[in-house]
BAROMAR-80136 format. One record per residue: x, y, z of N, C-alpha, C, O in turn; residue in three letters; residue number from 0. Coordinates in nm, 3 decimals. Example, Ala and Ser with C-alpha at 12.3 -4.5 7.8 and 13.67 -1.06 7.14 Angstrom:
1.319, -0.569, 0.780, 1.230, -0.450, 0.780, 1.320, -0.330, 0.780, 1.424, -0.332, 0.846, ALA, 0
1.285, -0.225, 0.708, 1.367, -0.106, 0.714, 1.290, 0.003, 0.787, 1.341, 0.114, 0.804, SER, 1
END
This chain:
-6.176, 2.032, -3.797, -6.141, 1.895, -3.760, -6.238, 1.842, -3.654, -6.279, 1.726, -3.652, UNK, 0
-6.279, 1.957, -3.549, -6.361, 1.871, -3.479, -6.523, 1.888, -3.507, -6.601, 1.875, -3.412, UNK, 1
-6.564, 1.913, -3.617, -6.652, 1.914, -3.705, -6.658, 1.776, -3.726, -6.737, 1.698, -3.675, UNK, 2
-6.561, 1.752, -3.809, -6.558, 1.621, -3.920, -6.581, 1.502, -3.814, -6.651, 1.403, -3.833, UNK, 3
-6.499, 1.536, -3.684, -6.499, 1.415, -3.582, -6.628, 1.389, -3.556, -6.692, 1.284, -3.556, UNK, 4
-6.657, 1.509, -3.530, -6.810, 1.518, -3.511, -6.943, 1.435, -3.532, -7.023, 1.377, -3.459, UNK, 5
-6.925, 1.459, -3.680, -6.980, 1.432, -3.836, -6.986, 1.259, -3.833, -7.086, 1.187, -3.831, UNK, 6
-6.882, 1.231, -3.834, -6.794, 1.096, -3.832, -6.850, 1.036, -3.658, -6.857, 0.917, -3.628, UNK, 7
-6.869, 1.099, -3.608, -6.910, 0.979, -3.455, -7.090, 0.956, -3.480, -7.158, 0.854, -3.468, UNK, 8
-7.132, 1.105, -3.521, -7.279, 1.093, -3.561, -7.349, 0.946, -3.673, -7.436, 0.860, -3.671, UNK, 9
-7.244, 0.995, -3.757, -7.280, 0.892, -3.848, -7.276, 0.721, -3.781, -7.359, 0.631, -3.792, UNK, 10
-7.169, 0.724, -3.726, -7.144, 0.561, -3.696, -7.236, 0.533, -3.595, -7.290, 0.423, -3.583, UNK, 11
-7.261, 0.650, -3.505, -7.404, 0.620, -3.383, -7.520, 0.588, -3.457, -7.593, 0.496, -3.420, UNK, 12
-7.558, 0.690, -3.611, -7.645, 0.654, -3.681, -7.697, 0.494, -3.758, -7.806, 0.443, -3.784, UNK, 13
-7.558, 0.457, -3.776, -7.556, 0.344, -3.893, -7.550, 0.209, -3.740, -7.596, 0.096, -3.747, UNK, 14
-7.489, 0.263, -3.636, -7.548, 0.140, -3.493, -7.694, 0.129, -3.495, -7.745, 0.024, -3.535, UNK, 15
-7.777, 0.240, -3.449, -7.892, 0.228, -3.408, -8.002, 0.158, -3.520, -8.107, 0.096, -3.500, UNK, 16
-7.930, 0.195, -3.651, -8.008, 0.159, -3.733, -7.993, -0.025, -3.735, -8.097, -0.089, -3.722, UNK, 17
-7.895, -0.082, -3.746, -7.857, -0.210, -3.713, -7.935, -0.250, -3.590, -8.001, -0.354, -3.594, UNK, 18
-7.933, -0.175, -3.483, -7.958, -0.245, -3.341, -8.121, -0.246, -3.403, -8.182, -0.353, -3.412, UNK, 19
-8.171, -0.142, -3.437, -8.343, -0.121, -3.481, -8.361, -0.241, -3.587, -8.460, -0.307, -3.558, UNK, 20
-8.287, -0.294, -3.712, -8.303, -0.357, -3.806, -8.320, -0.518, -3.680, -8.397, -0.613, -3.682, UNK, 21
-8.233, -0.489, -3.607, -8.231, -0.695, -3.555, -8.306, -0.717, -3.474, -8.339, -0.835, -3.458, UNK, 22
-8.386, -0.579, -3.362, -8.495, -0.623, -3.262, -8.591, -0.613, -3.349, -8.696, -0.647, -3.294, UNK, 23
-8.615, -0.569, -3.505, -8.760, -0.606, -3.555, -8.718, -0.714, -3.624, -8.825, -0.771, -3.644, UNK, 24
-8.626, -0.786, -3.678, -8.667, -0.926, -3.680, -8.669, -1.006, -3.603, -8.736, -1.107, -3.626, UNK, 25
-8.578, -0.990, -3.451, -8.636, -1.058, -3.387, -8.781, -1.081, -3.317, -8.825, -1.192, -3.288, UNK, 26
-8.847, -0.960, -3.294, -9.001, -0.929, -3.288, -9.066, -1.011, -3.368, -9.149, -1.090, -3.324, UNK, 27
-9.029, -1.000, -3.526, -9.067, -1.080, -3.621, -9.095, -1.224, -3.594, -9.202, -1.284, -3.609, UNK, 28
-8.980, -1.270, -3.551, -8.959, -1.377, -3.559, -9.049, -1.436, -3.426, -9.153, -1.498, -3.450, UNK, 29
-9.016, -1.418, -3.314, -9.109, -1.397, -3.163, -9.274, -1.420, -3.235, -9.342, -1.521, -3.218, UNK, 30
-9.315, -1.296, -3.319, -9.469, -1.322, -3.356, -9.484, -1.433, -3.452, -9.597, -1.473, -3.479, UNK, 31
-9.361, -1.496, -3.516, -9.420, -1.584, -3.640, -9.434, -1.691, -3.530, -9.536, -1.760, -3.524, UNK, 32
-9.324, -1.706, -3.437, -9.320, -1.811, -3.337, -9.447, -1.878, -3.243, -9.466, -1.996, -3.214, UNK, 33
-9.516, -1.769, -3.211, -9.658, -1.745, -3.105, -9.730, -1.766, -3.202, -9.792, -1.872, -3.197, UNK, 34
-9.748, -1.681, -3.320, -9.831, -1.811, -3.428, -9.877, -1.924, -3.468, -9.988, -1.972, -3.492, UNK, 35
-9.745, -1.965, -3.471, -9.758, -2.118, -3.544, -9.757, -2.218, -3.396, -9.747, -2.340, -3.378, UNK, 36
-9.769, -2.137, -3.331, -9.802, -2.213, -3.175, -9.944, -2.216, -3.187, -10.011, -2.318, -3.203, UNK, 37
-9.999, -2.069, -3.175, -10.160, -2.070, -3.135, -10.229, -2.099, -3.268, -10.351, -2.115, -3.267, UNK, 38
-10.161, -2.107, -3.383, -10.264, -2.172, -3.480, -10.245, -2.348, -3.516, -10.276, -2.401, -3.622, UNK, 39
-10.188, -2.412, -3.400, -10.144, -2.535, -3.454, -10.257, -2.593, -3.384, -10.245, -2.629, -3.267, UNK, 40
-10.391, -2.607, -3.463, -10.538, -2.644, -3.379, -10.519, -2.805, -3.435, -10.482, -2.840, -3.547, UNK, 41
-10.554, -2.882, -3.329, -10.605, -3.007, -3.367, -10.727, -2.998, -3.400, -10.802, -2.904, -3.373, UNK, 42
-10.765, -3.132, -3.482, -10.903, -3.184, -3.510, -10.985, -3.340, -3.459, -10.935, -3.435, -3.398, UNK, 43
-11.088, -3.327, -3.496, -11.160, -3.479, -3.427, -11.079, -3.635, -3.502, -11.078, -3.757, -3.482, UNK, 44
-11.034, -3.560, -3.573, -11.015, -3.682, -3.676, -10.899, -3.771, -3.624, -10.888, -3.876, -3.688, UNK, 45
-10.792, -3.752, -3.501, -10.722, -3.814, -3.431, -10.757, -3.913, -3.358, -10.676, -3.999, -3.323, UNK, 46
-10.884, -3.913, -3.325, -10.908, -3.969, -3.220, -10.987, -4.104, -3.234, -11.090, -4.093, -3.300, UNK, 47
-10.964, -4.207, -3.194, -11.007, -4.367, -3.172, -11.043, -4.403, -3.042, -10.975, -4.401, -2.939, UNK, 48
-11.188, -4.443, -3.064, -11.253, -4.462, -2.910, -11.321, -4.635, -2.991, -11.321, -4.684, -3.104, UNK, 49
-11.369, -4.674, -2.857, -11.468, -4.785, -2.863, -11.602, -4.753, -2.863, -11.628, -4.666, -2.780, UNK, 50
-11.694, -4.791, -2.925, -11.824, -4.784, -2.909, -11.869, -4.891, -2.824, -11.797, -4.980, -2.782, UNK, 51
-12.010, -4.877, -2.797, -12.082, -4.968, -2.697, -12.056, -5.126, -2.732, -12.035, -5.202, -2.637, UNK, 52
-12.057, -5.170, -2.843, -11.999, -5.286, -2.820, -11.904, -5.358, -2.829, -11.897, -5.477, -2.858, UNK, 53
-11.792, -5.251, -2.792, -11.663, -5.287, -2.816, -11.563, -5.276, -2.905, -11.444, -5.290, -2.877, UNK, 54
-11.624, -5.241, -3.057, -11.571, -5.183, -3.175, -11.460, -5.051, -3.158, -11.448, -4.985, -3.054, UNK, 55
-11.411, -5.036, -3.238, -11.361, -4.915, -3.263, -11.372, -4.891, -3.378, -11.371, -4.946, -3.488, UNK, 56
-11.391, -4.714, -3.289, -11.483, -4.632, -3.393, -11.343, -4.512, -3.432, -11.257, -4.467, -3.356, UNK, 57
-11.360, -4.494, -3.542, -11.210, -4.428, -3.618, -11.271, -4.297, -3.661, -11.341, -4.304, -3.762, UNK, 58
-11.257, -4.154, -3.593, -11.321, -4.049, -3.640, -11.297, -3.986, -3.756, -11.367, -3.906, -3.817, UNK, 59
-11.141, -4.050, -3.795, -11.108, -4.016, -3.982, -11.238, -4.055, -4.082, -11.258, -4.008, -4.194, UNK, 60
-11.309, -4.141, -4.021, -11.391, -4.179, -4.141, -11.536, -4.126, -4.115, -11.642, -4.183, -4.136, UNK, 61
-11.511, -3.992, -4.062, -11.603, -3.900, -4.074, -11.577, -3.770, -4.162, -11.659, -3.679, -4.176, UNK, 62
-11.448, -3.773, -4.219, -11.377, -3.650, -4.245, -11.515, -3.601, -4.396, -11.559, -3.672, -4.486, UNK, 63
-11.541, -3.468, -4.365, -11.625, -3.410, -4.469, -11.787, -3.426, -4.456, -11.868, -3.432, -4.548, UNK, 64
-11.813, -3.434, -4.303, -11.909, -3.477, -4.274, -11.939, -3.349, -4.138, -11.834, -3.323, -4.080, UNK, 65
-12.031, -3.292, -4.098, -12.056, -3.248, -3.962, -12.125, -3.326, -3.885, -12.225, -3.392, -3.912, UNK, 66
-12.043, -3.310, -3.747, -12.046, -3.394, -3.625, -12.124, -3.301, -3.541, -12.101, -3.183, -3.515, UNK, 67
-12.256, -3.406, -3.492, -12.262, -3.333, -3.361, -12.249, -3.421, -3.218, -12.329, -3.513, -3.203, UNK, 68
-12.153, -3.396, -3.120, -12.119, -3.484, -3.040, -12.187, -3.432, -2.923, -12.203, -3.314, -2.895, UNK, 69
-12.233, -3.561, -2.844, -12.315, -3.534, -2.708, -12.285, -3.626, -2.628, -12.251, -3.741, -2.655, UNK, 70
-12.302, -3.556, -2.482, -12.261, -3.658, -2.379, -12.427, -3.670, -2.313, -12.506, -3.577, -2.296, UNK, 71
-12.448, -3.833, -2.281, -12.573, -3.897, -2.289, -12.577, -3.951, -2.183, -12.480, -3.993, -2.120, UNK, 72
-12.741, -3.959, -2.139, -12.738, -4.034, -1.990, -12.875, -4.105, -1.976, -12.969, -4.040, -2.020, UNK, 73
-12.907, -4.241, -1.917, -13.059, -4.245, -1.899, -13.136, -4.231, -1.823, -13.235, -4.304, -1.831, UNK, 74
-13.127, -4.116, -1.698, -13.178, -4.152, -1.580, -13.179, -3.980, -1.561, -13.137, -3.916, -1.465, UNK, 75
-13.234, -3.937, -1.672, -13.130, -3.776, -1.651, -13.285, -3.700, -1.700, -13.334, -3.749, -1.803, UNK, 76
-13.359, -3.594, -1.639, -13.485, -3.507, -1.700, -13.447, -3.458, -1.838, -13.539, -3.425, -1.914, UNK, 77
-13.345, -3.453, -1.871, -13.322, -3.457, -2.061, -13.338, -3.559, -2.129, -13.378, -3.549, -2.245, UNK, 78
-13.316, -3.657, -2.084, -13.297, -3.810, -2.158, -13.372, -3.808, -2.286, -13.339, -3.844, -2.399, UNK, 79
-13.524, -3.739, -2.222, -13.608, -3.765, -2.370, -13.547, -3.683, -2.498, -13.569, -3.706, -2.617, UNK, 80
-13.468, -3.585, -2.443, -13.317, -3.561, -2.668, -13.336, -3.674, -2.716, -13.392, -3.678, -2.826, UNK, 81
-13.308, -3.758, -2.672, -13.258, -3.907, -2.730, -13.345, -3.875, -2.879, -13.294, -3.852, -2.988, UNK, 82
-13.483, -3.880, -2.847, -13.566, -3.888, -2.925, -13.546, -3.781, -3.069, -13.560, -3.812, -3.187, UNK, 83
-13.517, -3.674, -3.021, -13.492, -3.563, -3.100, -13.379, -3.544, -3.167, -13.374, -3.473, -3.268, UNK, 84
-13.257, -3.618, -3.107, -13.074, -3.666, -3.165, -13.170, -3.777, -3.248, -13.157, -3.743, -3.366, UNK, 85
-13.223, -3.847, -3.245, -13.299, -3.982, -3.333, -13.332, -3.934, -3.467, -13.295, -3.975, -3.578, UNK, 86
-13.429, -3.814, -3.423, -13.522, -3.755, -3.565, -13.393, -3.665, -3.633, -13.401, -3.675, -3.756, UNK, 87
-13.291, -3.590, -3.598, -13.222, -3.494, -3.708, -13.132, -3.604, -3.738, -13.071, -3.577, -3.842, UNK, 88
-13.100, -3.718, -3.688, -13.013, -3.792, -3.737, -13.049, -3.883, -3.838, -12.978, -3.904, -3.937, UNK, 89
-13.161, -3.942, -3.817, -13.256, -3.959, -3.982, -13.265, -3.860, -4.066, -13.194, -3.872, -4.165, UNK, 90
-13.325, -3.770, -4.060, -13.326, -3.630, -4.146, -13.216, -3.606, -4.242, -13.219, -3.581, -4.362, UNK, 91
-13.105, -3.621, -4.147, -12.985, -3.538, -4.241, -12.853, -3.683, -4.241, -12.744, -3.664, -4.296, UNK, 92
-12.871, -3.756, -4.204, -12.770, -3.843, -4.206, -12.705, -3.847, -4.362, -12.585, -3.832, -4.384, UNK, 93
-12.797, -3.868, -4.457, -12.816, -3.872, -4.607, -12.693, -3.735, -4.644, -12.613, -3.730, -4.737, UNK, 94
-12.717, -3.638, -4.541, -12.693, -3.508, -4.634, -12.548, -3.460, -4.502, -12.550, -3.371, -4.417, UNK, 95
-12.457, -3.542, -4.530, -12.318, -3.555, -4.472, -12.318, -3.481, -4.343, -12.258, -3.377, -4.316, UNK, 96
-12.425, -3.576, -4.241, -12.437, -3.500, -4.113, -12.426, -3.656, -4.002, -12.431, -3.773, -4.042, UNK, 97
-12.414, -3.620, -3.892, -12.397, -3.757, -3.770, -12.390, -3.692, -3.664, -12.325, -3.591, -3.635, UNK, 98
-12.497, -3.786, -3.577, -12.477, -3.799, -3.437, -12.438, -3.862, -3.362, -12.500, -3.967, -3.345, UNK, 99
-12.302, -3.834, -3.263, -12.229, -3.919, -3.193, -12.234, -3.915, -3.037, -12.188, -3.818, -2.977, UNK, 100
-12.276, -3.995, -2.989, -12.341, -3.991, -2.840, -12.214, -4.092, -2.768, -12.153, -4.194, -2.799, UNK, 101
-12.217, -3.985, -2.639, -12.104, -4.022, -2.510, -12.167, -4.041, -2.399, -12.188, -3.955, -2.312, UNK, 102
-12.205, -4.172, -2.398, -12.283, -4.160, -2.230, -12.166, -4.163, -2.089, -12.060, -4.221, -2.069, UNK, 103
-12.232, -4.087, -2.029, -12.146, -4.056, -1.957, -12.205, -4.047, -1.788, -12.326, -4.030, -1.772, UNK, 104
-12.130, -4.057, -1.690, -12.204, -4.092, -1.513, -12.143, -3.980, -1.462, -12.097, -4.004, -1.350, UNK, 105
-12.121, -3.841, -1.509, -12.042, -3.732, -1.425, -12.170, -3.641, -1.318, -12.154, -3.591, -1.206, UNK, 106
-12.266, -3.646, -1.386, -12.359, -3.511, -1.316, -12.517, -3.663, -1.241, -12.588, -3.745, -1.299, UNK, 107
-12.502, -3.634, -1.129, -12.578, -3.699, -1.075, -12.617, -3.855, -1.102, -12.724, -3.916, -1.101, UNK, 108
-12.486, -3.890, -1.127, -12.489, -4.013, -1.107, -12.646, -4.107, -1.246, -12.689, -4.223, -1.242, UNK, 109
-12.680, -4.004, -1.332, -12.756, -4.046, -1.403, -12.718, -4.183, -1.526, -12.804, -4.232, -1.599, UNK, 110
-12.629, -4.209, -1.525, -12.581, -4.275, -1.612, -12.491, -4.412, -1.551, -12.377, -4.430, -1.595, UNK, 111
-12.547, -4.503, -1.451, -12.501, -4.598, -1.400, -12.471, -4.703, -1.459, -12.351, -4.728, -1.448, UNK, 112
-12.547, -4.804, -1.540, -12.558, -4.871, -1.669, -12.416, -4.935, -1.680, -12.315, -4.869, -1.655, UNK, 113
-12.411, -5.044, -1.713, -12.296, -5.111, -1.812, -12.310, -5.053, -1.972, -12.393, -4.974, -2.018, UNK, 114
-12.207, -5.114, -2.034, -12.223, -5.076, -2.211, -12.369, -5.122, -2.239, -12.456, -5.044, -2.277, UNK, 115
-12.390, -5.273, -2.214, -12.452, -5.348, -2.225, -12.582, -5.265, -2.223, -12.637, -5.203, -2.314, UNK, 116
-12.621, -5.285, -2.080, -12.742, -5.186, -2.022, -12.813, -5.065, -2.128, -12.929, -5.059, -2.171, UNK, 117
-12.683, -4.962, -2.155, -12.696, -4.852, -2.236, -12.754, -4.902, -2.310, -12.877, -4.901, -2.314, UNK, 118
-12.655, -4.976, -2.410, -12.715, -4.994, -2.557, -12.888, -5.036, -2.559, -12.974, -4.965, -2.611, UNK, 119
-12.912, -5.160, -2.494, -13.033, -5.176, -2.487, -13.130, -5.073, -2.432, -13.243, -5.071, -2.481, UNK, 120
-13.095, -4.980, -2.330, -13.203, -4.872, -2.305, -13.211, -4.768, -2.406, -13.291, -4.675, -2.404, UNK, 121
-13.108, -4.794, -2.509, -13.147, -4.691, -2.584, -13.269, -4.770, -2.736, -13.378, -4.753, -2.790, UNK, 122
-13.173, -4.840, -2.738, -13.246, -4.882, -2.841, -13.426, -4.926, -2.830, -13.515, -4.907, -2.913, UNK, 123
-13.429, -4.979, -2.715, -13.593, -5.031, -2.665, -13.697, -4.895, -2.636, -13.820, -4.892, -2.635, UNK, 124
-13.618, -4.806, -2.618, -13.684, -4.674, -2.567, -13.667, -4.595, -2.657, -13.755, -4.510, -2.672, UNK, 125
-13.566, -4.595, -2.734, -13.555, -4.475, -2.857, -13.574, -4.443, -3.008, -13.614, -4.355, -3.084, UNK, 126
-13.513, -4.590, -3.005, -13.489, -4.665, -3.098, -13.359, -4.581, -3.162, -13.365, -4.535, -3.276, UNK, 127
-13.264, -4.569, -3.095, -13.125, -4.481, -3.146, -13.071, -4.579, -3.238, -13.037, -4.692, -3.203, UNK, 128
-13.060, -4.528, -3.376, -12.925, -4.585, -3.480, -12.804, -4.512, -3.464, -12.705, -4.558, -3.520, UNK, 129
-12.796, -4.420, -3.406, -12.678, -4.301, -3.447, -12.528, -4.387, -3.379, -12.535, -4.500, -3.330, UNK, 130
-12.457, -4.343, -3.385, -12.337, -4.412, -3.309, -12.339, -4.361, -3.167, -12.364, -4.246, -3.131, UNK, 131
-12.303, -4.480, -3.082, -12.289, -4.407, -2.968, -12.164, -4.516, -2.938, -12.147, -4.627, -2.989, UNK, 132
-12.078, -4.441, -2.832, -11.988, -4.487, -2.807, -11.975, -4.558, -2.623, -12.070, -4.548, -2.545, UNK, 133
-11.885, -4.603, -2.597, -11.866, -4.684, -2.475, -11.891, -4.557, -2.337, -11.899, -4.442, -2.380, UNK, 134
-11.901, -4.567, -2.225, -11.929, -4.508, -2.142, -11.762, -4.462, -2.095, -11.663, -4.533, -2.080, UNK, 135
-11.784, -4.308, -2.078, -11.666, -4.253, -2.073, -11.617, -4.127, -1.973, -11.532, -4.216, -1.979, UNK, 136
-11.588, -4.036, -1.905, -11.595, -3.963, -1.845, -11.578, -3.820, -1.931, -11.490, -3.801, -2.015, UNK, 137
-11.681, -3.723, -1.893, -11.650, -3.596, -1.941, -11.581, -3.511, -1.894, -11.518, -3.435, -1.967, UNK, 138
-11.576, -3.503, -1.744, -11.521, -3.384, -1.655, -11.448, -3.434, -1.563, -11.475, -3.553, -1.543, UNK, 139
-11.357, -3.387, -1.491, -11.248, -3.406, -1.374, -11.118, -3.468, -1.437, -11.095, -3.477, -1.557, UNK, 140
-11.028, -3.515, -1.319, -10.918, -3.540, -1.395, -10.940, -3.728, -1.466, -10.851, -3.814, -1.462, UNK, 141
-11.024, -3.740, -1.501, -10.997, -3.854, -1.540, -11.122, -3.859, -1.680, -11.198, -3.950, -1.714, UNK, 142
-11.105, -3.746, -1.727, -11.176, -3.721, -1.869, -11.114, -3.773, -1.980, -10.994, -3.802, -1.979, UNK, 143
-11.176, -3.785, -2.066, -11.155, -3.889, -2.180, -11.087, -3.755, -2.263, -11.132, -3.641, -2.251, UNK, 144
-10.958, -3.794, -2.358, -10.934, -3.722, -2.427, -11.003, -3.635, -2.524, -10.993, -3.514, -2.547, UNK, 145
-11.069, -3.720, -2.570, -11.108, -3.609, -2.699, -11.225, -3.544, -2.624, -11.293, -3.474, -2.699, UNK, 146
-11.283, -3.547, -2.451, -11.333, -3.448, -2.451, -11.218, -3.308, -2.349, -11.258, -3.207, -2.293, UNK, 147
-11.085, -3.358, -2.361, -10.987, -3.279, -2.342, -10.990, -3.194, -2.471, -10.963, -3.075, -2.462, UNK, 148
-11.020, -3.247, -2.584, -10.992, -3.146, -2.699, -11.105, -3.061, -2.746, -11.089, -2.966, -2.822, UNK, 149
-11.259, -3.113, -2.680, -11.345, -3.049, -2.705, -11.363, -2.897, -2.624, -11.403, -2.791, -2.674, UNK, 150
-11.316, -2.926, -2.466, -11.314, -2.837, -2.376, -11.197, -2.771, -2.384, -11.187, -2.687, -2.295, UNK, 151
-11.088, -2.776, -2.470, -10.980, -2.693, -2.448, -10.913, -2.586, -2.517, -10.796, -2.622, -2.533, UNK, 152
-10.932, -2.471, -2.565, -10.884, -2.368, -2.659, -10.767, -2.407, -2.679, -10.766, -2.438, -2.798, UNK, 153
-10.643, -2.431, -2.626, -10.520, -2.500, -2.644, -10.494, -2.605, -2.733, -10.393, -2.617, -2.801, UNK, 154
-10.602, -2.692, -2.729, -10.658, -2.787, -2.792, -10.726, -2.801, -2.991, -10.686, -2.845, -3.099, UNK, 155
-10.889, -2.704, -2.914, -10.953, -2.725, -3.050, -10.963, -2.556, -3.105, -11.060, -2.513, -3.167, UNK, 156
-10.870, -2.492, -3.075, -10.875, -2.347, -3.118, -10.975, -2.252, -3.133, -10.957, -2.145, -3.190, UNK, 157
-11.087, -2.290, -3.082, -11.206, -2.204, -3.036, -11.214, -2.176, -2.889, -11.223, -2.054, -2.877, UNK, 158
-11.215, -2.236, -2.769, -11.280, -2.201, -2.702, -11.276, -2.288, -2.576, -11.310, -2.406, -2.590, UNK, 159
-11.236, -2.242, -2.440, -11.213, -2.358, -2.322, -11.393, -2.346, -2.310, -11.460, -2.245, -2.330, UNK, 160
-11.436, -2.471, -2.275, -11.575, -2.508, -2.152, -11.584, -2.568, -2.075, -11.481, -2.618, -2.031, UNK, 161
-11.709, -2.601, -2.013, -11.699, -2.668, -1.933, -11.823, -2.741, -1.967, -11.928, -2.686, -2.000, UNK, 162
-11.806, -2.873, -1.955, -11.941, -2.944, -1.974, -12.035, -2.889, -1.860, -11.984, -2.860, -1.752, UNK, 163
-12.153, -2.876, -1.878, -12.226, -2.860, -1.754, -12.327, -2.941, -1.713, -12.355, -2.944, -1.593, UNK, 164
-12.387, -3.006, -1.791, -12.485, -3.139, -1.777, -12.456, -3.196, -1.891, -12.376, -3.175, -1.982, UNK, 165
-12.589, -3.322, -1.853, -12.572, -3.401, -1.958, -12.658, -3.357, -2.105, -12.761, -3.290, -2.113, UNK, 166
-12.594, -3.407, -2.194, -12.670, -3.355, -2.317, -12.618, -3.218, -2.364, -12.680, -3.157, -2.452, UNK, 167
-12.491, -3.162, -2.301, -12.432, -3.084, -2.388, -12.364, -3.134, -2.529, -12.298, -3.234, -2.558, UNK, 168
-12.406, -3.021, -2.605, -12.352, -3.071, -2.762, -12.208, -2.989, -2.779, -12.165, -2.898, -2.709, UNK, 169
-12.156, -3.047, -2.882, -12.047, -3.018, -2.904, -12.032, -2.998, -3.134, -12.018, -3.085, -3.220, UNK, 170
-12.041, -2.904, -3.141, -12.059, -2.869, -3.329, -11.923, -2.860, -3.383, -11.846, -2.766, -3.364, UNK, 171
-11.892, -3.009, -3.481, -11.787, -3.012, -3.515, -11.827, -2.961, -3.694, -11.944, -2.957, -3.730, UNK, 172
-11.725, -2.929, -3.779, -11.746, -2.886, -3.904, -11.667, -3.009, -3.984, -11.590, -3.091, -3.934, UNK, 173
-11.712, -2.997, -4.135, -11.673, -3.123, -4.214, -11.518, -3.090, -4.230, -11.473, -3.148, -4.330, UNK, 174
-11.410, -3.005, -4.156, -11.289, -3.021, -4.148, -11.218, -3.082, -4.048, -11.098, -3.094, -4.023, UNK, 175
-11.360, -3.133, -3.976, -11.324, -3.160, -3.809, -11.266, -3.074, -3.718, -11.184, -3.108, -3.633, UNK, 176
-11.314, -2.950, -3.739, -11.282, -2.852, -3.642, -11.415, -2.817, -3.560, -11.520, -2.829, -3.623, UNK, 177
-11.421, -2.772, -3.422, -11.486, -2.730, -3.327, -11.555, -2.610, -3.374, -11.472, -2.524, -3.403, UNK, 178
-11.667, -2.572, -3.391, -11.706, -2.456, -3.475, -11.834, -2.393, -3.335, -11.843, -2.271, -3.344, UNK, 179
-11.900, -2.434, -3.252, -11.966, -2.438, -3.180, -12.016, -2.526, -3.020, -12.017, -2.649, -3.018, UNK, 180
-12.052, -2.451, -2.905, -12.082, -2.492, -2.791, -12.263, -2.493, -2.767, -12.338, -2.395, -2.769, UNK, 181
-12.285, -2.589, -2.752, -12.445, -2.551, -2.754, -12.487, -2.599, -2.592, -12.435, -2.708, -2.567, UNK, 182
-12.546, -2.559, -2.509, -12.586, -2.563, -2.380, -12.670, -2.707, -2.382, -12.719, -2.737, -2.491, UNK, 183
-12.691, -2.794, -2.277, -12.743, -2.898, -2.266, -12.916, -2.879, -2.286, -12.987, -2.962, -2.342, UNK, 184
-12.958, -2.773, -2.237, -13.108, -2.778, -2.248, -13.191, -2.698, -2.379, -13.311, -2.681, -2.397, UNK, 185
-13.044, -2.648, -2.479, -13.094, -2.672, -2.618, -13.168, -2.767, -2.704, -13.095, -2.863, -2.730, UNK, 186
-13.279, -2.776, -2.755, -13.297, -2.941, -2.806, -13.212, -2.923, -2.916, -13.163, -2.819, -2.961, UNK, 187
-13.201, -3.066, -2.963, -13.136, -3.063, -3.117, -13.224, -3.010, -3.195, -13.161, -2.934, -3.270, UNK, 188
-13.314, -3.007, -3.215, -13.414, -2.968, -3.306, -13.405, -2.805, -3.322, -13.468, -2.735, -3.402, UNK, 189
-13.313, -2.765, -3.226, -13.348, -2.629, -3.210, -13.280, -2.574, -3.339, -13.180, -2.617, -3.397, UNK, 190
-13.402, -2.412, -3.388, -13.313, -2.357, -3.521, -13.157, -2.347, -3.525, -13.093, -2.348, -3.630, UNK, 191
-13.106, -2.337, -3.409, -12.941, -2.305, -3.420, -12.885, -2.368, -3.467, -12.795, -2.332, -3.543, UNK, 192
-12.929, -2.558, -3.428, -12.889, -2.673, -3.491, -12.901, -2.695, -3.588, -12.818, -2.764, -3.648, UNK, 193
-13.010, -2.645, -3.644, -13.078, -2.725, -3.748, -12.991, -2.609, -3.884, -12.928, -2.660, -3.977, UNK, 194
-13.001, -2.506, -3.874, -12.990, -2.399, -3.926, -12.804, -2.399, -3.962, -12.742, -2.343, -4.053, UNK, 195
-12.764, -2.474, -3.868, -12.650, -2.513, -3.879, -12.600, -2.615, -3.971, -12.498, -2.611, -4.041, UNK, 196
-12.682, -2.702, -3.961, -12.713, -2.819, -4.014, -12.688, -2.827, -4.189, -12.618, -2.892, -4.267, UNK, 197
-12.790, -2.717, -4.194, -12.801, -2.678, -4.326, -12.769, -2.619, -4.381, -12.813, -2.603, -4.495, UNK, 198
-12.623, -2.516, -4.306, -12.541, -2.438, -4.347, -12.590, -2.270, -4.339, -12.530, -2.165, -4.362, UNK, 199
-12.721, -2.302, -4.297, -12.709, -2.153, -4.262, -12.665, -2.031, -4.140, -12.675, -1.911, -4.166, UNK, 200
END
């Protein structure tokens, strides 16, 4: 008899633990599907509506299937001359579902003082820029423009926090409008990484 009791308490401790083991792995389960669909819920460029230099708005949906390369721009800056080089790959490949989207911006030494106005014309008389460029905007501190909240933020664009560091950092979006790359400001565009990118390799 006190066998069987035995027998009989074993078992029911058995057939608990197995229950208590069966509900902390779905709840585990459930915990990891949860942190998932958190850290994979990446935004894209395609949200976002800004003004360009002359006031327009520019709708980034109607880039969808296209690669973006976005830069923050300045005229008073020892890089300035990119301009020239964002000019030439943006002729080059415009044809072949590619764009350059320029953010001038006054964060790093005050290089970028200019009205819209101002901009547009220094670019165009000096560069002769077609590419889009947009209204003058802030990149860094607390009073940064959103979508470069989504460029700089892993939380955000599911690659990768940065930090702008000068002007003429690029930013490599893919034709899903996802963040695929950080390229340093004193990269030219021309450089193979870009280009090579460009072209899918």
């Amino acid at each position: 008899m006190k066998k069987l009791a035995t027998l009989t308490f074993g078992l029911i401790l058995l057939w608990s633990c197995q229950n208590n083991a069966q509900s902390s792995t779905a709840t585990a389960i459930t915990n990891y599907n949860e942190n998932m669909n958190t850290d994979t819920k990446v935004e894209t460029i395609y949200q976002f509506r800004v003004k360009d230099l002359y006031g327009k708005e520019f709708d980034f949906a109607t880039l969808k299937g296209k690669k973006i390369l976005i830069v923050n721009t300045a005229s008073e800056c020892g890089l300035t001359p990119q301009y020239k080089d964002l000019e030439a790959i943006y002729e080059k490949y415009k044809d072949r579902n590619f764009v350059v989207v320029g953010f001038p911006a006054n964060n790093f030494g005050s290089q970028e003082p200019g009205s819209n106005e101002e901009i547009a014309k220094f670019c165009k008389s000096n560069y002769g820029v077609t590419f889009p460029m947009m209204s003058k905007v802030s990149v860094k501190g607390k009073d940064m423009t959103e979508i470069y909240q989504f460029l700089t933020q892993k939380g955000k664009n599911g690659l990768q926090d940065s930090e702008v560091e000068w002007n003429f950092q690029k930013y490599l979006i893919n034709e899903e409008g996802q963040l695929v790359k950080v390229i340093s400001p004193r990269v030219l565009p021309t450089d193979d990484e870009i280009v090579g990118w460009i072209n899918g390799k």
